[in-house]
TIMI-2910 file (N, C-alpha, C, CB; in pm, 1 decimal, decimal comma, always signed):
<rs>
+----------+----------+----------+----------+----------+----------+----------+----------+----------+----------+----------+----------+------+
!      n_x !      n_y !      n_z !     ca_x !     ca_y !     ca_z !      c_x !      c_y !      c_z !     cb_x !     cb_y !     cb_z ! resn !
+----------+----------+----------+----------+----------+----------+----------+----------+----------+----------+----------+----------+------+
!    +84,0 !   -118,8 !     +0,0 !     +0,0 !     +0,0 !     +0,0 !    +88,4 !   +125,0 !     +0,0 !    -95,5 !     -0,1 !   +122,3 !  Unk !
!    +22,1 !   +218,5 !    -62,3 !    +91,7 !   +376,9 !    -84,6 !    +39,5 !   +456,5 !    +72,7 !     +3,9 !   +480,9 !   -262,8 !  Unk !
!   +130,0 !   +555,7 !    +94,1 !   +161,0 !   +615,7 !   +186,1 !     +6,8 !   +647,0 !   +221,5 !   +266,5 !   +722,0 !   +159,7 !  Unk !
!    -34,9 !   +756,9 !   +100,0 !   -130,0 !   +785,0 !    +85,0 !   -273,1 !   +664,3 !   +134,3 !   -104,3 !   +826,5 !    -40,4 !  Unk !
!   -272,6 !   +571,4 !    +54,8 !   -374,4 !   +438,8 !    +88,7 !   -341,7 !   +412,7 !   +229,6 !   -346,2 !   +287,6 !     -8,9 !  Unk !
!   -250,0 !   +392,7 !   +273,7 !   -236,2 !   +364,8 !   +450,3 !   -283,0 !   +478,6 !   +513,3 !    -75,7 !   +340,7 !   +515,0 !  Unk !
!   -283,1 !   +566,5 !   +463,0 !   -335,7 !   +702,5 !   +578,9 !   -502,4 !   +689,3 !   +564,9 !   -273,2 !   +903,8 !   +516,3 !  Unk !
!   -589,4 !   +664,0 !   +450,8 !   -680,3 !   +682,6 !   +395,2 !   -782,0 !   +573,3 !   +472,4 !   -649,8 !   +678,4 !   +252,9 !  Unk !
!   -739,8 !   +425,2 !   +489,2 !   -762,5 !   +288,9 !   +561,1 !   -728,1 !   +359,9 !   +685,3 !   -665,6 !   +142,3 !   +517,0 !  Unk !
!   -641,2 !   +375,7 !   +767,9 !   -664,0 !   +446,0 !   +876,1 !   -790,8 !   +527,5 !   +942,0 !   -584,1 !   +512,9 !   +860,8 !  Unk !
!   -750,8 !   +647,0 !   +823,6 !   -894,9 !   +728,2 !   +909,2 !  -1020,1 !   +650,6 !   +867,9 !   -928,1 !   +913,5 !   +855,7 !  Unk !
!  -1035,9 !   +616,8 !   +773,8 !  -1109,6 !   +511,6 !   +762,7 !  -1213,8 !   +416,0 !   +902,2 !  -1003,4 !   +436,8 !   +703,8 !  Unk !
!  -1080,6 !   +367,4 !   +951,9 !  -1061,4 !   +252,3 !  +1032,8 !  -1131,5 !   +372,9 !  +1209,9 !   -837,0 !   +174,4 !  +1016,6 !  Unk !
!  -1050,1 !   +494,0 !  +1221,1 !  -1105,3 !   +578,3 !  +1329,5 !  -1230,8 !   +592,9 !  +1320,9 !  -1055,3 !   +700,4 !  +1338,7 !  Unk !
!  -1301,6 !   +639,5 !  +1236,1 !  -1417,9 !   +649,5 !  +1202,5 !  -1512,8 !   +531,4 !  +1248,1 !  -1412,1 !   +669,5 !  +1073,2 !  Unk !
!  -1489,8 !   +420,8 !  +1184,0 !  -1531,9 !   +293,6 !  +1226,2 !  -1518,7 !   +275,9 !  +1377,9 !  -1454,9 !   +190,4 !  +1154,1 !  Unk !
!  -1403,4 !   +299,8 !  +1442,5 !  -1380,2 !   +290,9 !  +1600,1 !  -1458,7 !   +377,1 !  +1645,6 !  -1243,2 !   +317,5 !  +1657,4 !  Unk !
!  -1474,1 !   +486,4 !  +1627,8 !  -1558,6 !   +563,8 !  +1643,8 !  -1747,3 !   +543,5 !  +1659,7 !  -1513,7 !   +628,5 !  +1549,3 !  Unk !
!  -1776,1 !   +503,8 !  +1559,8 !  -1936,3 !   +475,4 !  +1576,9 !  -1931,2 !   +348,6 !  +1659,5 !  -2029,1 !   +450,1 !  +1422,7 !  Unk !
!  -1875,2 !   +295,2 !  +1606,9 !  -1838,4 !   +136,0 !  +1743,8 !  -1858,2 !   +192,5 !  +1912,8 !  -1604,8 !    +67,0 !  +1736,3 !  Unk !
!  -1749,3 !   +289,3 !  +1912,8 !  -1751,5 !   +314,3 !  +2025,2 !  -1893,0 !   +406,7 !  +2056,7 !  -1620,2 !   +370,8 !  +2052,6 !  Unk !
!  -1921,1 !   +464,1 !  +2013,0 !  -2031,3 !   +584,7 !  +2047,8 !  -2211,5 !   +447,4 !  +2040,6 !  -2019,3 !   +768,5 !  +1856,5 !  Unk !
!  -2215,4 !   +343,1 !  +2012,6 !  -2273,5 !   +180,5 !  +2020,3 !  -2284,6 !   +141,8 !  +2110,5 !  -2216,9 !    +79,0 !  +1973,2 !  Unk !
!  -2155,5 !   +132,0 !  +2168,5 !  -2122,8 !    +72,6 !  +2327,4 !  -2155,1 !   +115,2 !  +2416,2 !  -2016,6 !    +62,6 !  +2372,6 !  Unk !
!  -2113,6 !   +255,2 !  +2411,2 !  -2192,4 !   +371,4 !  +2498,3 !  -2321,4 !   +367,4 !  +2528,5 !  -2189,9 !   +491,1 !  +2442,3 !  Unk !
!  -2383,0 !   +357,7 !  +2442,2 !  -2533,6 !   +363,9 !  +2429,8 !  -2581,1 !   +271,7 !  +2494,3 !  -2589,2 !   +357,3 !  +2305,3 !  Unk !
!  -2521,5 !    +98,4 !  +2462,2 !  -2516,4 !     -9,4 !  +2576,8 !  -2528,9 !    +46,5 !  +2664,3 !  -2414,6 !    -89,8 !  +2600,8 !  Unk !
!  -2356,1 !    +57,1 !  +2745,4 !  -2391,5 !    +78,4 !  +2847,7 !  -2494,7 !   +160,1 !  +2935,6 !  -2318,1 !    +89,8 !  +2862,4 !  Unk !
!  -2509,4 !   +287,1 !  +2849,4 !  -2603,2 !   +383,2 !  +2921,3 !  -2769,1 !   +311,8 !  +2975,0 !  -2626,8 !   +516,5 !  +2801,3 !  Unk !
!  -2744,4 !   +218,2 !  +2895,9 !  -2922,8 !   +143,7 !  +2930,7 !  -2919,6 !    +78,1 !  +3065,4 !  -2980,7 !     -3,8 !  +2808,0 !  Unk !
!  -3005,8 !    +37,1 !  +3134,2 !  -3022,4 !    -23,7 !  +3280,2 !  -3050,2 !   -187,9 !  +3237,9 !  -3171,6 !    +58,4 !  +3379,9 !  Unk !
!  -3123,0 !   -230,5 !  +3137,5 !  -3086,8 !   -345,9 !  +3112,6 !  -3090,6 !   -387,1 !  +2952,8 !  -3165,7 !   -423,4 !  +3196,0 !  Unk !
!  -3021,6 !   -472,6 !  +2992,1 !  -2951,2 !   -518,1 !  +2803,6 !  -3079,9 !   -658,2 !  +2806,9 !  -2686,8 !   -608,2 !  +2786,2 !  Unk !
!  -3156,0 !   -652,3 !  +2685,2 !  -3167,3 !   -818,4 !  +2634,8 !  -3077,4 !   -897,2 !  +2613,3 !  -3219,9 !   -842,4 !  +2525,5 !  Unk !
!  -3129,7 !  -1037,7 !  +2607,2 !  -2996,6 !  -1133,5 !  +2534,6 !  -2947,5 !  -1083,2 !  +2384,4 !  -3052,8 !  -1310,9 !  +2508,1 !  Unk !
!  -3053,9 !  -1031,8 !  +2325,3 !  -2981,8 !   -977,5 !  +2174,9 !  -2910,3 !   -843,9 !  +2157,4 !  -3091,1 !   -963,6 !  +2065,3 !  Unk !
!  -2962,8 !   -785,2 !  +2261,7 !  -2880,9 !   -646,3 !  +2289,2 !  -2733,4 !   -665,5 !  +2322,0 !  -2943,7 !   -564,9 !  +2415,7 !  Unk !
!  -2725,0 !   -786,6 !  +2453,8 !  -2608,2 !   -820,6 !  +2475,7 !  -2520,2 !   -879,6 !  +2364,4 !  -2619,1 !   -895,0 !  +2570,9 !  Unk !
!  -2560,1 !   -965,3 !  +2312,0 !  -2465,6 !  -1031,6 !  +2214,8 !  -2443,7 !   -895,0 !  +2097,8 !  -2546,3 !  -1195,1 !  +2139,3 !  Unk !
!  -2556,7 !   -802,3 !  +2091,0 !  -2470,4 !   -696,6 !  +1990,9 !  -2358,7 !   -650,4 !  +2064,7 !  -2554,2 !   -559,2 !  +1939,8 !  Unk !
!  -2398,5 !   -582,5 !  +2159,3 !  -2317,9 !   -542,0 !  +2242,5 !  -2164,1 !   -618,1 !  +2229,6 !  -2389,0 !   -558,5 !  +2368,8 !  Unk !
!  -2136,2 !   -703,0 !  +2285,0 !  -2046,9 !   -800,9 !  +2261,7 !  -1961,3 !   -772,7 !  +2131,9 !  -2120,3 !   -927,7 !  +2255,2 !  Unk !
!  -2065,9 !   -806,5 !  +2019,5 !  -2012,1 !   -762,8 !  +1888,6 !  -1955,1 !   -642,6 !  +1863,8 !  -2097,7 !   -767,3 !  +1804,4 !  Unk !
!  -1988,5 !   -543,1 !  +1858,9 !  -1954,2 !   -428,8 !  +1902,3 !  -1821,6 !   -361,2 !  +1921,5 !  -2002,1 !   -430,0 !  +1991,3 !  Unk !
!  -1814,1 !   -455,4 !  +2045,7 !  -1665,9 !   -474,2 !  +2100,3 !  -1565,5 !   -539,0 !  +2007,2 !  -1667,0 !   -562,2 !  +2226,8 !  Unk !
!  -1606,0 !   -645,4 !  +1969,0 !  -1539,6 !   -705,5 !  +1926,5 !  -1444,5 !   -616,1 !  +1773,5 !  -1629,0 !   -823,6 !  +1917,2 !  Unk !
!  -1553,2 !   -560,2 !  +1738,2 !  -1544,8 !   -495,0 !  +1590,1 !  -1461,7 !   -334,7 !  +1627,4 !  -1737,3 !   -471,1 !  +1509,5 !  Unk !
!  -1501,8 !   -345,5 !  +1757,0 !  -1397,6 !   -224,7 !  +1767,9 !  -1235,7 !   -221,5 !  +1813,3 !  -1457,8 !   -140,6 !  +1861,7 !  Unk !
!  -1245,2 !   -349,2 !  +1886,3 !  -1103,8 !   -403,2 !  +1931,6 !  -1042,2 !   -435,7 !  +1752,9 !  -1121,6 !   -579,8 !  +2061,3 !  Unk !
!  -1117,0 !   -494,3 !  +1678,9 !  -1001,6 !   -529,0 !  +1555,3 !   -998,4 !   -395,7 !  +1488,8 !  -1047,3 !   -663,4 !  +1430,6 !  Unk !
!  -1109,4 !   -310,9 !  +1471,7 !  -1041,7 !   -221,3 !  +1377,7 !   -930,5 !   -119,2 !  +1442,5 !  -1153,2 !   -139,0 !  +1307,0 !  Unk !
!   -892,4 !   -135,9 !  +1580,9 !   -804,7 !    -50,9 !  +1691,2 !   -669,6 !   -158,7 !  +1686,2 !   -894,8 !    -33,8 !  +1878,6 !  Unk !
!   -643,7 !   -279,1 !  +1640,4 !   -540,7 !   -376,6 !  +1612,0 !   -511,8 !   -348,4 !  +1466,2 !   -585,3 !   -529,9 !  +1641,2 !  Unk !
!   -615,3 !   -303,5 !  +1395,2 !   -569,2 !   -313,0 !  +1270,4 !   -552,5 !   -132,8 !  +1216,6 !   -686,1 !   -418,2 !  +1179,1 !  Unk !
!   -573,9 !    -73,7 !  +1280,1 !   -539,6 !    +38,0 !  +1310,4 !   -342,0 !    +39,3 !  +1318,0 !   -631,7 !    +67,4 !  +1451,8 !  Unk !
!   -330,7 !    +34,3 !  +1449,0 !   -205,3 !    -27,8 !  +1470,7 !   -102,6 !    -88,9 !  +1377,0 !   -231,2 !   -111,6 !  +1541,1 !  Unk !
!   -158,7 !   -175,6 !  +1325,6 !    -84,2 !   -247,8 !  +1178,1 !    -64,3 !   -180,0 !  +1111,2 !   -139,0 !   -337,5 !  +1092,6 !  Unk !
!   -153,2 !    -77,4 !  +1028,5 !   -116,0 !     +6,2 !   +914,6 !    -31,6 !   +142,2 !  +1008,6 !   -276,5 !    +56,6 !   +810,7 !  Unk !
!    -44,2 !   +140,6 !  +1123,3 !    +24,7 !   +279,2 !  +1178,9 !   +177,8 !   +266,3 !  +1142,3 !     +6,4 !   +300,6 !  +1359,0 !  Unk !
!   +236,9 !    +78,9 !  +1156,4 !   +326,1 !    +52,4 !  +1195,4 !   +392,3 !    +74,9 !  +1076,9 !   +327,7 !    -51,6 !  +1259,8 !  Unk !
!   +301,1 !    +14,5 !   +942,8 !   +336,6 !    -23,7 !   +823,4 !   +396,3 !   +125,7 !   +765,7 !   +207,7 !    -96,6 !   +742,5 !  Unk !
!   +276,5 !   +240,4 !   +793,6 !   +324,8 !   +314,3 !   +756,2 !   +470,0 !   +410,7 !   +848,4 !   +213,0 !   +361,7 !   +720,5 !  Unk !
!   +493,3 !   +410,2 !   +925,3 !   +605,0 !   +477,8 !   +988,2 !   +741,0 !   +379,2 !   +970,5 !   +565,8 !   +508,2 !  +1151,3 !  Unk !
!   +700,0 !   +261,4 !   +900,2 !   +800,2 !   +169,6 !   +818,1 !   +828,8 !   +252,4 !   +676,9 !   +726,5 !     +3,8 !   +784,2 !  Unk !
!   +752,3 !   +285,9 !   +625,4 !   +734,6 !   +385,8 !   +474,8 !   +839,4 !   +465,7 !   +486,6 !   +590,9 !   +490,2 !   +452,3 !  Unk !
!   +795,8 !   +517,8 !   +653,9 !   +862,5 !   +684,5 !   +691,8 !  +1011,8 !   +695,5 !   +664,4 !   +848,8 !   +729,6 !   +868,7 !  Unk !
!  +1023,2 !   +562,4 !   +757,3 !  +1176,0 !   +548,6 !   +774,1 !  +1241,1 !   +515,6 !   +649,5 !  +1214,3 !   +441,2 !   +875,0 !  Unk !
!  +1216,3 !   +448,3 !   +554,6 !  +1291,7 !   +425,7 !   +446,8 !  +1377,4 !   +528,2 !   +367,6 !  +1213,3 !   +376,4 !   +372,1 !  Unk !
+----------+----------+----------+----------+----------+----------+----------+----------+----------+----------+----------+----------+------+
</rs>
């Protein structure tokens, strides 16, 4: 990927962490979760932990770019 394409998948990827997170929130703010609420919930998480790992990856990839 070009410098450019890694920055682009990034914010990309914040954005995504972003509504993920502002999801969760909303979870939590409720007093009780259903079982399907929970398992979104769950999901949620889940989808926000990888795009925050894969975040990371392209951060790395690109400050590998940097250095060259």
């Amino acid at each position: 990927m070009t410098r450019e394409e890694l920055k682009a998948e990034i914010a990309r990827l914040k954005e995504e962490h972003a509504a993920l997170d502002k999801r969760v929130l909303e979870y939590d703010e409720q007093v009780w979760l259903s079982p399907e609420d929970q398992i979104a919930q769950k999901e949620c998480k889940k989808l926000k932990l990888k795009a925050k790992e894969r975040m990371a990856e392209l951060t790395e990839q690109l400050n590998a770019l940097g250095a060259e």
